[in-house]
TIMARZA-514275 format. One record per residue (C-alpha): residue number from 1; residue in three letters; x, y, z. Coordinates in Angstrom, 2 decimals, m for minus. Example, Ala and Ser with C-alpha at 12.3 -4.5 7.8 and 13.67 -1.06 7.14 Angstrom:
TIMARZA-514275
+-----+------+---------+---------+---------+
! seq ! type !       x !       y !       z !
+-----+------+---------+---------+---------+
!   1 !  ALA !   12.30 !   m4.50 !    7.80 !
!   2 !  SER !   13.67 !   m1.06 !    7.14 !
+-----+------+---------+---------+---------+
END
This chain:
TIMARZA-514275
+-----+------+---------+---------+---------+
! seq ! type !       x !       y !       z !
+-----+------+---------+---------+---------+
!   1 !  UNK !   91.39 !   71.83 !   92.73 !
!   2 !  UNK !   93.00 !   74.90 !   91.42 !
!   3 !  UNK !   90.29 !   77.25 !   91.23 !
!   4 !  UNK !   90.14 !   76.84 !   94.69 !
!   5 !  UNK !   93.67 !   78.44 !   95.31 !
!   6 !  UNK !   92.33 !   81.12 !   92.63 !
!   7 !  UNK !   89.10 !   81.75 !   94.84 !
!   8 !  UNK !   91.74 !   82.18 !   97.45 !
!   9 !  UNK !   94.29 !   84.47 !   95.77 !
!  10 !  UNK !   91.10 !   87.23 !   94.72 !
!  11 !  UNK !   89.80 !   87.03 !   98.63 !
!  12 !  UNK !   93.19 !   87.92 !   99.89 !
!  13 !  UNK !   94.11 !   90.76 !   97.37 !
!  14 !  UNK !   90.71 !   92.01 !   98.19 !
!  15 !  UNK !   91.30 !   91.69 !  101.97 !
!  16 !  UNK !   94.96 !   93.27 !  101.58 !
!  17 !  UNK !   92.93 !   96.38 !   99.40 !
!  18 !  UNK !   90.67 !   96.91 !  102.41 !
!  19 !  UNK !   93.28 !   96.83 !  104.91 !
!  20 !  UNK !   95.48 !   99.36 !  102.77 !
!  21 !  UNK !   93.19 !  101.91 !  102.68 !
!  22 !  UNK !   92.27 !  101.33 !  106.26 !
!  23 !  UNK !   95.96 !  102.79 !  106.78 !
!  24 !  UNK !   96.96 !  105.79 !  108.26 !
!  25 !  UNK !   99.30 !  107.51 !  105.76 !
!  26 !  UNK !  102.04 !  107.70 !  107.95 !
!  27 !  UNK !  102.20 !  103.75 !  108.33 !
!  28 !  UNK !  104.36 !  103.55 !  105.45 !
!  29 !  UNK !  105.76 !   99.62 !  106.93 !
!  30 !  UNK !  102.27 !   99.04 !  106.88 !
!  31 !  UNK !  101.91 !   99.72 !  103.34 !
!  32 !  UNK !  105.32 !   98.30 !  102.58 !
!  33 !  UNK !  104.12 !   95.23 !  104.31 !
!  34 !  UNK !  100.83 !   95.15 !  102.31 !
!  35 !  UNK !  102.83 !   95.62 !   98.95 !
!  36 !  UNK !  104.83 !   92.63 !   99.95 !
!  37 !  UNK !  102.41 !   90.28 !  100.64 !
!  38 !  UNK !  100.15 !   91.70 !   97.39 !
!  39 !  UNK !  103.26 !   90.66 !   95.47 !
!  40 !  UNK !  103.73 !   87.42 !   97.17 !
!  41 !  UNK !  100.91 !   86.30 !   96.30 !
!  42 !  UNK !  100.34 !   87.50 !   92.67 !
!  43 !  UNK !  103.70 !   85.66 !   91.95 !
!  44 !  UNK !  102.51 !   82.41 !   93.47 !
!  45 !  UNK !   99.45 !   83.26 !   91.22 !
!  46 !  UNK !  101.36 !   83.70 !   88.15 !
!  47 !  UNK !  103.03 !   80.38 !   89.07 !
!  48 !  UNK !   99.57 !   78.52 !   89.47 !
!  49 !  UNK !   97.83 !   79.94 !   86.46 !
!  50 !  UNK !  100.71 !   79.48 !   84.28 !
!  51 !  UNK !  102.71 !   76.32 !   85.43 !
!  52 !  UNK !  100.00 !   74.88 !   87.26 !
!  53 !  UNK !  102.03 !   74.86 !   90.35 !
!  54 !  UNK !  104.15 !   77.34 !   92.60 !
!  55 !  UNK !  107.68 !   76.99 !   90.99 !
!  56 !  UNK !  110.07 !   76.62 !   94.22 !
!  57 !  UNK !  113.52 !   76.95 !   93.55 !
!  58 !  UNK !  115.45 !   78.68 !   96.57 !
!  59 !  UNK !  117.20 !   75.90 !   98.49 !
!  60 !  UNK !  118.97 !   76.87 !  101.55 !
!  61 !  UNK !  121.11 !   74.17 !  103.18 !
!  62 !  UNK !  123.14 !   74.34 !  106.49 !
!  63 !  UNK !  125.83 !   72.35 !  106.52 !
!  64 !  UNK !  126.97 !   73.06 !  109.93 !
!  65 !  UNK !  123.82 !   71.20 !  111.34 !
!  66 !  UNK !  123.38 !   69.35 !  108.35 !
!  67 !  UNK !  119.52 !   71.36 !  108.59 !
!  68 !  UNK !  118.12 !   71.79 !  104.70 !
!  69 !  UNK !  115.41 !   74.04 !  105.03 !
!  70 !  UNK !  112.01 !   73.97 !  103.06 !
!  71 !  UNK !  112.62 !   74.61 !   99.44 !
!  72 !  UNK !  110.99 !   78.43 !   98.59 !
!  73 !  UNK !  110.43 !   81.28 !   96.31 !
!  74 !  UNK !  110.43 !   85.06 !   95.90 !
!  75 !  UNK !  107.03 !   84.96 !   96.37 !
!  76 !  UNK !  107.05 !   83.05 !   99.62 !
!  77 !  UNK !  109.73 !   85.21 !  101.28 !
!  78 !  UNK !  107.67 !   88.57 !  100.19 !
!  79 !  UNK !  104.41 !   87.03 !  102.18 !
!  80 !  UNK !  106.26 !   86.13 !  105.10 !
!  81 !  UNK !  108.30 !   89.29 !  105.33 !
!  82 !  UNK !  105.32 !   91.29 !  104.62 !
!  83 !  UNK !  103.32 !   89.27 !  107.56 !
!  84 !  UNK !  105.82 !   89.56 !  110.11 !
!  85 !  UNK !  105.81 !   93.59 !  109.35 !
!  86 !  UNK !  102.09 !   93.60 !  109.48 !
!  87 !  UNK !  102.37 !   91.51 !  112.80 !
!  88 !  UNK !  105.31 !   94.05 !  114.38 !
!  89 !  UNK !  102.82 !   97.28 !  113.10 !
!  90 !  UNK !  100.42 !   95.55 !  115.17 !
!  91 !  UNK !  102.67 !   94.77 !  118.16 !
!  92 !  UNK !  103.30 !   98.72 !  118.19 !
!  93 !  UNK !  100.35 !   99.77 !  117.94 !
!  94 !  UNK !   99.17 !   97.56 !  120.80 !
!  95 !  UNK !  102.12 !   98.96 !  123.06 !
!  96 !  UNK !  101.35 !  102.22 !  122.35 !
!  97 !  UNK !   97.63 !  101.99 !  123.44 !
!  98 !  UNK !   98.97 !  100.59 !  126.83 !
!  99 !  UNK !  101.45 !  103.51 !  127.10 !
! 100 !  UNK !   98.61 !  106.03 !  126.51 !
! 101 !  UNK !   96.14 !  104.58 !  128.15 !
+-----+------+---------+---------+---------+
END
């Protein structure tokens, strides 16, 4: 069961490598975004290899609404931060083209 979220972990540092050097060097969100989500997911790694699970331990609760909202980690927040900057990069990039062409 595990070494399936292993095989996982390698294919996505490998896929964030590629996409790194794919880059232009002055995307530096993109490569803040890639460094994010590279250490998102070696600390969920560490977690799994070492605890057998992803340690969660961030509980945000809002009283107001009475909403408590998923239980997280460092990790998680770094690959979702790191996504959403990956997904705005793109969102730029995809207005510009439309300006310019």
């Amino acid at each position: 069961k595990m070494i399936l979220f292993y095989i996982i972990t390698i294919m996505s540092l490998y896929l964030f490598y590629v996409i790194y050097k794919e880059l232009d060097n002055s995307k530096k969100i993109g490569a803040v975004a890639i460094g994010l989500m590279v250490g998102g997911t070696l600390g969920n790694f560490y977690d799994r290899l070492f605890f057998k699970e992803v340690v969660d331990f961030i509980d945000f609760i809002i009283p107001v609404i009475n909403y408590d909202f998923p239980i997280w980690n460092v990790a998680d927040a770094g690959l979702v931060v790191g996504t959403c900057l990956v997904m705005l990069c793109l969102l730029i990039d995809s207005i510009k083209e439309k300006a310019n062409g």
